[in-house]
C-alpha positions as CSV (number, residue, x, y, z in Angstrom):
1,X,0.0,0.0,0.0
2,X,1.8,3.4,-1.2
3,X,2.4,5.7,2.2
4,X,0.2,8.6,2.5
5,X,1.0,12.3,1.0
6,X,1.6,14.4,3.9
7,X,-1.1,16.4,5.1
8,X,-1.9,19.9,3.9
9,X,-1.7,21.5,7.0
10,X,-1.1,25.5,8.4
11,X,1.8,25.3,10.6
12,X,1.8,25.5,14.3
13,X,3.3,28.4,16.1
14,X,6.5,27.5,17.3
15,X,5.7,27.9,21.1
16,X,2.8,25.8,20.7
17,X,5.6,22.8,19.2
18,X,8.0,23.0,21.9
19,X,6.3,24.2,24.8
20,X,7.1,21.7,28.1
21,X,4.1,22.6,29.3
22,X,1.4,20.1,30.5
23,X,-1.0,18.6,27.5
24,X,-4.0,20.2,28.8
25,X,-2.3,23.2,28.8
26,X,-0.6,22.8,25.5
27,X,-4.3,22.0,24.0
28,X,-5.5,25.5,25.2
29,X,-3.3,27.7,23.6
30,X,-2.6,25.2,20.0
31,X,-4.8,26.4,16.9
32,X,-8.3,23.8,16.3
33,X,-6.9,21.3,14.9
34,X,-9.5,20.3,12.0
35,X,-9.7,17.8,9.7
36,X,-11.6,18.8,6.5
37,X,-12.6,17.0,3.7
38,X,-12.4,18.6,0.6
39,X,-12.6,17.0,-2.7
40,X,-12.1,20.7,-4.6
41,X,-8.4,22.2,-4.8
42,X,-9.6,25.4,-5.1
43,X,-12.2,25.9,-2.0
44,X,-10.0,23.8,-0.2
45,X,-6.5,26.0,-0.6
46,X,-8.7,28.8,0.2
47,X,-10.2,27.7,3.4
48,X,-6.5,27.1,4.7
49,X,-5.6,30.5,3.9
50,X,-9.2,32.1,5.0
51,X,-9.0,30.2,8.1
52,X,-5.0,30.4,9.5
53,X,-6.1,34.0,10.7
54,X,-8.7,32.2,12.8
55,X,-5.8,30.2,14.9
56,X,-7.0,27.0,13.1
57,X,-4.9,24.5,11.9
58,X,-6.6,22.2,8.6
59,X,-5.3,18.9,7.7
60,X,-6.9,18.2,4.2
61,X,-7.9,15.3,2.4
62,X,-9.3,14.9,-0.9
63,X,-11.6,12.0,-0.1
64,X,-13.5,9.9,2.8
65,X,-11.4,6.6,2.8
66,X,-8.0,9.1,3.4
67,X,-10.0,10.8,6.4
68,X,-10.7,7.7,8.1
69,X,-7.3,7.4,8.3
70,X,-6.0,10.6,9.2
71,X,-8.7,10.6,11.8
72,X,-6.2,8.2,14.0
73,X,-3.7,9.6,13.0
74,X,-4.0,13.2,13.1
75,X,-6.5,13.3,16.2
76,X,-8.4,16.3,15.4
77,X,-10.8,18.0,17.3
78,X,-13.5,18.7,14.7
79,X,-13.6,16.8,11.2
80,X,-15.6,19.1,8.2
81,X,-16.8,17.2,5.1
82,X,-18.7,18.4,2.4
83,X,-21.9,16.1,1.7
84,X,-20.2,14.5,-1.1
85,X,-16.9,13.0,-0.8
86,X,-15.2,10.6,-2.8
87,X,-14.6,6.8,-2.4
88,X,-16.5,6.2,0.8
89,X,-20.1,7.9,1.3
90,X,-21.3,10.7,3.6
91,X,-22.9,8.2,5.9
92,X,-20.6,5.7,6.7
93,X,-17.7,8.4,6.8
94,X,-20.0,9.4,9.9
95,X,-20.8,6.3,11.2
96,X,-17.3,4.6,11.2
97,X,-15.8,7.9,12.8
98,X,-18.5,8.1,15.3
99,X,-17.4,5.0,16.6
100,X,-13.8,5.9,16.6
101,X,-14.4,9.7,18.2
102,X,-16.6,12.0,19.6
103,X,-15.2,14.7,18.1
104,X,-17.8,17.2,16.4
105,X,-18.6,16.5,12.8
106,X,-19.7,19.4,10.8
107,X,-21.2,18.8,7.0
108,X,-20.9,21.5,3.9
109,X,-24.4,21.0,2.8
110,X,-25.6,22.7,-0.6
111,X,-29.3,23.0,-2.5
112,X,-28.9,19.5,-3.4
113,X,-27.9,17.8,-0.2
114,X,-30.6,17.4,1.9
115,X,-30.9,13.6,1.6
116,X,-27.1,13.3,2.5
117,X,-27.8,15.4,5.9
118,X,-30.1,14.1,6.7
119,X,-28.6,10.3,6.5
120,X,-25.3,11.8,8.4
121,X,-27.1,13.3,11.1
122,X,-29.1,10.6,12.3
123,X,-25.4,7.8,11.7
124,X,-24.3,10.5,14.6
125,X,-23.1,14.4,12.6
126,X,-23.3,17.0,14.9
127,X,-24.6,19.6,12.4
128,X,-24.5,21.2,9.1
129,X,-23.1,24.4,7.8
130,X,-24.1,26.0,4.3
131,X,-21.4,25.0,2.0
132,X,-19.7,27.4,0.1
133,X,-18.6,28.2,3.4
134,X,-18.5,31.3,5.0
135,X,-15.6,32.3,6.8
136,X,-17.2,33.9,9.5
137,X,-19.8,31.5,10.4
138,X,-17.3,28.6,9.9
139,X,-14.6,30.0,12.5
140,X,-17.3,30.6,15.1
141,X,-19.3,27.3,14.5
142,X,-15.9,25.6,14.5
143,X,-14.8,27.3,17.8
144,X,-18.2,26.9,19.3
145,X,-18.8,23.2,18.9
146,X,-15.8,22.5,21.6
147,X,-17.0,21.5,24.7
148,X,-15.8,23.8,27.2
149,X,-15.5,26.6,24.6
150,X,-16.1,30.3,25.2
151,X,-18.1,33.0,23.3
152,X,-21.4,33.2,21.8
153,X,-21.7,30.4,19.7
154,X,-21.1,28.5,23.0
155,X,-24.4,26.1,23.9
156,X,-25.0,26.5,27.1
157,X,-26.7,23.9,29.8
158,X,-30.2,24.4,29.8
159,X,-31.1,26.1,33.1
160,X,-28.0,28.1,33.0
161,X,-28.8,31.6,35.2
162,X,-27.3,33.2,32.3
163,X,-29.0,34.6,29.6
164,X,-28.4,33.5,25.9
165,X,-28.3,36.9,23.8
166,X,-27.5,36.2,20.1
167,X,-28.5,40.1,17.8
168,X,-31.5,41.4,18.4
169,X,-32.9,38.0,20.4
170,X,-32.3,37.3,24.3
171,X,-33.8,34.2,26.1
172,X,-34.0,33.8,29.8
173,X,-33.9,30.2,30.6
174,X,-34.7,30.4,34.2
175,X,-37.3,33.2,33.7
176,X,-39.2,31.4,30.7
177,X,-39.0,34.9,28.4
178,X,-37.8,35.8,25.8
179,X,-37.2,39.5,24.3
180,X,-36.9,40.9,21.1
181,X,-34.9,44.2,19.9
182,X,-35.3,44.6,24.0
183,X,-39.4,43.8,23.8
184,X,-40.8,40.8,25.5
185,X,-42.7,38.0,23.5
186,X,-45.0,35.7,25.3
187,X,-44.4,32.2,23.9
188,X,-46.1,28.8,24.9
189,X,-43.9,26.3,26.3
190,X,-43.4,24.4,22.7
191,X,-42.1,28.1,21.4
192,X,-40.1,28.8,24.2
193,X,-38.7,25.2,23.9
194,X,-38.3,25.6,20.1
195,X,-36.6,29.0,20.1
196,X,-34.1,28.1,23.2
197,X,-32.9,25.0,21.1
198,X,-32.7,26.6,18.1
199,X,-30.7,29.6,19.6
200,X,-28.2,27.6,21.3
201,X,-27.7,26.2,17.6
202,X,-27.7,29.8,15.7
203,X,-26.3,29.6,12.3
204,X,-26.6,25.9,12.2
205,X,-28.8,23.9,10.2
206,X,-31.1,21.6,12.8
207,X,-33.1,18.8,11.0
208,X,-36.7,18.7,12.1
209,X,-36.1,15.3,14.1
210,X,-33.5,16.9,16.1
211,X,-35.9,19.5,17.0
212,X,-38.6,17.0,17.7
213,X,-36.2,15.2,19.6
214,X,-35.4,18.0,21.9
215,X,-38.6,19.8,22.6
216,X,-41.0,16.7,22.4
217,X,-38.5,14.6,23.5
218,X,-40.0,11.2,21.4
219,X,-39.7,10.1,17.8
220,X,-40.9,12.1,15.0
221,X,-44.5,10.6,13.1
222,X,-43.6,9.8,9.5
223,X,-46.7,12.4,8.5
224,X,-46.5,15.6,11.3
225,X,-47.2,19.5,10.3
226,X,-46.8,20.0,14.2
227,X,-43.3,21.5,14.1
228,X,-44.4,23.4,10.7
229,X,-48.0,24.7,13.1
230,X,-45.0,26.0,15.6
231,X,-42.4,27.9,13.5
232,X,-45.7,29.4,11.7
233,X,-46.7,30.8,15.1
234,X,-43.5,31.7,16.4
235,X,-42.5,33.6,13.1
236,X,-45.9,35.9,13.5
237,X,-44.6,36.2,17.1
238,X,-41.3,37.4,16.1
239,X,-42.2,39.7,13.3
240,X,-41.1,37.2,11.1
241,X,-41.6,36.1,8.0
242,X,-41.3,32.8,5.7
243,X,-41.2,34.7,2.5
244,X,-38.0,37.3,4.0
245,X,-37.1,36.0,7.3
246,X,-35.7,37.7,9.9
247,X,-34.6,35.2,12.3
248,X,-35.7,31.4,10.7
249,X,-34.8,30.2,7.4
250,X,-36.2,27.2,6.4
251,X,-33.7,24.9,4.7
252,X,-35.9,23.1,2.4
253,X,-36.2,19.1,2.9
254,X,-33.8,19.5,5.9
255,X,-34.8,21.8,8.9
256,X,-35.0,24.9,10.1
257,X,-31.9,27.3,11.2
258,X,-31.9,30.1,13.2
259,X,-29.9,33.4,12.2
260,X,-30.0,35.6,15.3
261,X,-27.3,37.9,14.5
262,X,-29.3,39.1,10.7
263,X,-32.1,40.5,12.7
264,X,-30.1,43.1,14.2
């Protein structure tokens, strides 16, 4: 078997290579070390440069069956695919990583993916992320999906006596409100439930049986308008709108995601 290319990798900083430090310690101040799977030259060469101002260091490969083996060898904290990769499909990409890692798995998902998510996120993906990728969104959804992670992006444990702000929207867990440009909007339980899930998720794409999941908390009927009933009823609460939304987008044949920081 011919020995693997050397990764395409941004460099480390040189105190983060020789430090004597302690591991744990080492791990806080090294770049996100990210795996991404990249079957395109170009987006690929421009990710690495877009994202080595971000302090994240890629390793890219050009199909699944190479990830799977970088994924033991390089030990990276968050593995990015796009929907499509070569030689071994989306699905089991996830589901033999899965069982290797519990590292986040993030998938580039375009117009014509939404079978592909969907398959990946129930084998075990931890979301999706509109593919091209946005730089922006991508550095804080990559930064965000650590456990232990700061900033906004950061989900926090439900009940926390903090409370989630994200633009214009604010949600008080432990007081059951939620405000709007500063306002108040009374929700039912199922809307406040709804909107605190999707918040903690903002600018990721949540299927709709994640979202039943969470706020119902049992499997999702093959035939159910309930969730559709509930975004309905929370977008007229919101000032929202299907047509030109504000604050949820629906991503056709996948889910729902929640853009907080465009309502501002």
């Amino acid at each position: 078997m011919p020995a693997l290319p050397p990764p395409a990798s941004v460099p480390r900083p040189a105190a983060a290579r020789d430090s004597g430090a302690p591991e744990r310690a080492e791990r806080q101040e090294a770049p996100l070390r990210v795996l991404l799977v990249e079957p395109e030259s170009e987006q690929s060469h421009q990710l690495v440069l877009s994202l080595s101002g971000h302090d994240v260091d890629i390793t890219v490969c050009v199909d699944g069956a190479e990830a799977l083996l970088r994924v033991g060898m390089a030990r990276p904290d968050t593995l990015v695919t796009s929907a499509a990769p070569p030689e071994v499909d989306l699905e089991t990409l996830v589901r033999v990583t899965r069982r290797a890692t519990d590292i986040p798995i993030l998938i580039g998902v375009g117009p014509d993916d939404s079978q592909r998510a969907m398959r990946a996120l129930a084998a075990g993906a931890t979301a999706c992320v509109n593919r091209p990728y946005r730089i922006p969104e991508l550095a804080a959804l990559l930064r965000g999906s650590l456990p232990g992670a700061d900033g906004a992006s950061v989900e926090r444990l439900p009940g926390s006596a903090v409370p989630l702000r994200s633009g214009a929207l604010e949600l008080d867990a432990l007081g059951h409100r939620l405000f709007v440009d500063g306002s108040p909007v009374d929700l039912a339980l199922r809307e406040f439930g709804i909107m605190d899930f999707l918040l903690r998720r903002s600018g990721r794409v949540v299927s709709r049986e994640e979202l039943w999941t969470a706020v119902w908390r049992k499997p999702l009927p093959p035939v159910n308008n309930t969730i559709a009933v509930h975004i309905r009823r929370l977008r007229h609460k919101l000032g929202d709108s299907e047509a030109r939304p504000r604050f949820i987008h629906t991503v056709r044949g996948i889910g729902y995601r929640l853009d907080a920081a465009s309502g501002e």
